[in-house]
N, C-alpha and C positions, 0 to 999 in steps of 0.2 A: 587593075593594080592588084598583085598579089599580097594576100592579106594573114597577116602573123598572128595568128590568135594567141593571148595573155592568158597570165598564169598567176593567179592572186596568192601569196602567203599569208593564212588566215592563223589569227593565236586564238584559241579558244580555252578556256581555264574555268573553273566550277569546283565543286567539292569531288576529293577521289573516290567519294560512293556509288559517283555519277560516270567514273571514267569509262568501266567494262559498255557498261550501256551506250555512251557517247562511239567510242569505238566501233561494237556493232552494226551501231546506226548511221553510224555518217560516216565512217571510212573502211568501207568493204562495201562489195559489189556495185562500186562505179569505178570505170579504167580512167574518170577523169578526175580523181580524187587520190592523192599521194601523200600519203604521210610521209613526217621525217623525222629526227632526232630532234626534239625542241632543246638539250643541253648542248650540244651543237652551236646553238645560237645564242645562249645565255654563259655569262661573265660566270668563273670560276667562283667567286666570291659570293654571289647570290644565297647562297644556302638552299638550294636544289639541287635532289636525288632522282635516279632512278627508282620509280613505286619497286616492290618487294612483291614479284609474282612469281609463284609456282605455276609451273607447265607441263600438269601432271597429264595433258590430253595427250602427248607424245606417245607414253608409254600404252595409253588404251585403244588410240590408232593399229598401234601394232598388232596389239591381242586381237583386234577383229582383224585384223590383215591375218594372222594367222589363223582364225575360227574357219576367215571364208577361204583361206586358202585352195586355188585348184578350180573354185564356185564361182558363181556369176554374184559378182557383187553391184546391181545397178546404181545407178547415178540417176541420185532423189534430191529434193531439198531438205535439209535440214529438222529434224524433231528435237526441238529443244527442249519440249516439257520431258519428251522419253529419257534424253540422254542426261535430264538432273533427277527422273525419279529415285527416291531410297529404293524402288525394288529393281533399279535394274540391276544390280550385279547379281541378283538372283534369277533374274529373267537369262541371260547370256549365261553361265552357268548351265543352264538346263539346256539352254542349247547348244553350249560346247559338249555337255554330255550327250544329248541324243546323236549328235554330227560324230562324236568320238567313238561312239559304239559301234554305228555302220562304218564307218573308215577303221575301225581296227578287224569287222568281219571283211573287208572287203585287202583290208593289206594279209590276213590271214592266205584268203582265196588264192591273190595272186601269189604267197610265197608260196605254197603248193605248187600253182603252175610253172613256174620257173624250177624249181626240183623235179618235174616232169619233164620237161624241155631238156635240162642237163640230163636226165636218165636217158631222154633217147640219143641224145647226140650223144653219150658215149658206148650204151647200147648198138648203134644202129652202126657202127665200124667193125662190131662183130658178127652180123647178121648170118654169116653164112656157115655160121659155127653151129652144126647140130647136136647140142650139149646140153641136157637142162643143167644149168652153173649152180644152181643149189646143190648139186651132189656133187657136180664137179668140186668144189669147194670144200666138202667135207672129207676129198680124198684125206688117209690118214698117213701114208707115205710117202707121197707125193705133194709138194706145193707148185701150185698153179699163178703164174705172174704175166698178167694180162696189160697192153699196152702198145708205146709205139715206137719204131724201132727208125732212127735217120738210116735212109737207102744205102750210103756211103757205108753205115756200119755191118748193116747185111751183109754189102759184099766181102768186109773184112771177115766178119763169122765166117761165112762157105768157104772163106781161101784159108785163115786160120785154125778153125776146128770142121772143119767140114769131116774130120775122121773119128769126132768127140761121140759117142754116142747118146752122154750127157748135156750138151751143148744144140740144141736145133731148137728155132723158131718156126711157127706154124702160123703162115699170114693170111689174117682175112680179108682185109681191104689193103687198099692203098690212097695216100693223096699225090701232090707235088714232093713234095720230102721224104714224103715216110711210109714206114709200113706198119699197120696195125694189126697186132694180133697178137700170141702166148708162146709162153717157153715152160716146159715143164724141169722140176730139180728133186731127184730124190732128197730126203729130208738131213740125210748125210753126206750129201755135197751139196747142201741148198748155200752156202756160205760163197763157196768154190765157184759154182753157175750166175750168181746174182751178182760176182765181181767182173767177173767175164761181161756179161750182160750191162754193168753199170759204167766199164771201160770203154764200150760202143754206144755209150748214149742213150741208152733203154730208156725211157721215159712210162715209168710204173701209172697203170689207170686202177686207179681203188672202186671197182663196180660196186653200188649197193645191193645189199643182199633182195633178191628176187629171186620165184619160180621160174621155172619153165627155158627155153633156149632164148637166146636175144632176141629172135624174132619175134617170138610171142610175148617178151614183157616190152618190144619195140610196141609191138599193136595194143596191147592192153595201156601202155604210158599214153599213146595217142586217143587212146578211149578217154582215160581220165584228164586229158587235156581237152578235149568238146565239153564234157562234163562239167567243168571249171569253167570256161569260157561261158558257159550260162548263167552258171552261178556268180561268175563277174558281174554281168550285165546285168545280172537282175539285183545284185547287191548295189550296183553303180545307181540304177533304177532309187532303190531302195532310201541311197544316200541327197537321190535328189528331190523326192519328196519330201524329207524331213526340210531340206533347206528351202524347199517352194514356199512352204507355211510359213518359212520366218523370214526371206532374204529380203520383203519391203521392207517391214518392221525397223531390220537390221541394217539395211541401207539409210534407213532416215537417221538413225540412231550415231553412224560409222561418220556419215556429213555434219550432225552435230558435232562429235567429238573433233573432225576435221576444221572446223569454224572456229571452234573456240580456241582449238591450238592459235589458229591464226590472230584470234582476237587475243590470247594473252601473249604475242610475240608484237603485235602492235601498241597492246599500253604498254610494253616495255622504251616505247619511242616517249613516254611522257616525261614531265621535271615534276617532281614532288617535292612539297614543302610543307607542314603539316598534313591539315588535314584538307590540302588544297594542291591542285595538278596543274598544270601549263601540258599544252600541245601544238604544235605547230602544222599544217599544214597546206601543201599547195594546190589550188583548186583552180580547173579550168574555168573558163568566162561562161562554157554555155553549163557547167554543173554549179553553182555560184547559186542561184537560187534552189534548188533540190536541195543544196546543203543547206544551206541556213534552215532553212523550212523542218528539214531532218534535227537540226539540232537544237530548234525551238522545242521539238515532239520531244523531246529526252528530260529536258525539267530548264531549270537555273542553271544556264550556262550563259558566259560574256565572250562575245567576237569581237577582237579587233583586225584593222584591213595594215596589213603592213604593206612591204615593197611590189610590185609588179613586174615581171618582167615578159618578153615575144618570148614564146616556146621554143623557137632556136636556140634563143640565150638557153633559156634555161635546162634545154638537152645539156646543151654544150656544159654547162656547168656541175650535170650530177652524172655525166659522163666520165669526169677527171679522176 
């Protein structure tokens, strides 16, 4: 015969000095142990409150969520003596600075490498340009306006000024669309040349200032992208030894603050009345002794056995 295992509603009530404790103890880490709203169950008129708890664990959850941010934060049990010492906000502190200093050498690194990367991809559309651009640049007559020009508007240039002697682009690459490369404009028709040019779509590339022709600040950008690339990884390196030293530490610390949120969102399930709590809760048949046993160990506490009901029922009902 298929057998409906029960589900005992236990009231348990003691002084509120004893609730955190009782909480801890006997309703967390057993799945066969449910707390519920005890004001739920009790007459409006009684003169019971919900206890007055700050749940200030929410906000320090966060702060280690972002300390370890990115880091292997393992799953430990809980250090409760760490996470109520007076030194630890000095302890985390010092480790959010030692973590803040390699992660701000190492966000340094990588902006570097990314300004190298954009140097070559815009360099490396002019490769075939043998010019060192630092003098090209200081022409004093002449401005030089380097970029990319839609196909479409090319062939409008050759058919409409193909006779301009002001007016010619000079392509070095190409992709699907476009064509990359420079138009040169005497300084007194740079106005006249750059409307021409702005009418076909010219799309102006602003090169930063570098030596040498684009091939060579191509090779030389790609040097100093290996170069980075080391010192990434060895800065990465860097970042994960500070956090080797601390990440049990701060694991047990991170479970603590995790618990106790939990435990002050579950004495919120109590009814206060002085200096006195009520708690309700439903307990399975084969956890019925664990509990009791648990909540003898916590001090001066009274159980009484209220209603029973098969765990069917009692799905069904906190299912609605």
């Amino acid at each position: 015969m298929f057998f409906d295992e029960k589900i005992q509603l236990v009231w348990v009530d003691g002084s509120v000095q004893l609730l955190e404790s009782f909480v801890q103890k006997c309703c967390m880490g057993d799945e066969r142990v449910h707390p519920t709203t005890a004001s739920d169950k009790m007459s409006a008129g009684m003169g019971f409150a919900p206890p007055e708890i700050e749940n200030n664990w929410a906000q320090r959850i966060e702060e280690m969520e972002q300390m370890a941010q990115g880091l292997e934060l393992p799953v430990v049990e809980p250090a409760f003596e760490d996470a109520r010492s007076p030194k630890l906000d000095g302890y985390l502190q010092r480790v959010k600075t030692a973590l803040d200093e390699k992660r701000n050498i190492l966000k340094d690194l990588e902006a570097q490498q990314v300004l190298c990367q954009q140097g070559i991809e815009q360099f490396s559309h002019f490769e075939e340009l043998d010019v060192d651009l630092s003098k090209a640049l200081e022409c004093e007559y002449i401005s030089i306006r380097f970029g990319k020009l839609p196909k479409a508007g090319f062939e409008t240039l050759l058919r409409e000024h193909g006779d301009d002697p002001y007016v010619f682009f000079i392509r070095c690459s190409e992709d699907k669309d476009f064509y990359w490369g420079m138009y040169f404009a005497p300084r007194e028709k740079r106005a006249l040349v750059d409307g021409i040019f702005a009418g076909l779509y010219f799309e102006r590339v602003r090169l930063p200032g570098a030596g040498g022709t684009p091939k060579e600040i191509v090779e030389n950008l790609q040097h100093n992208v290996e170069i980075l690339r080391s010192q990434i990884l060895q800065a990465q390196d860097q970042l994960q030894q500070v956090w080797g030293a601390e990440k049990w530490r701060c694991a047990g610390i991170y479970a603590s603050f995790c618990s106790l949120a939990r435990v002050a969102e579950l004495c919120k399930c109590a009814a206060v009345r002085g200096e006195h709590f009520f708690y309700a809760v439903w307990v399975e048949q084969t956890a019925m002794e664990a509990f009791v046993s648990r909540c003898e160990s916590v001090g001066k506490l009274h159980m009484a056995m209220d209603m029973t009901l098969p765990r069917k029922k009692w799905k069904q009902l906190h299912q609605q």
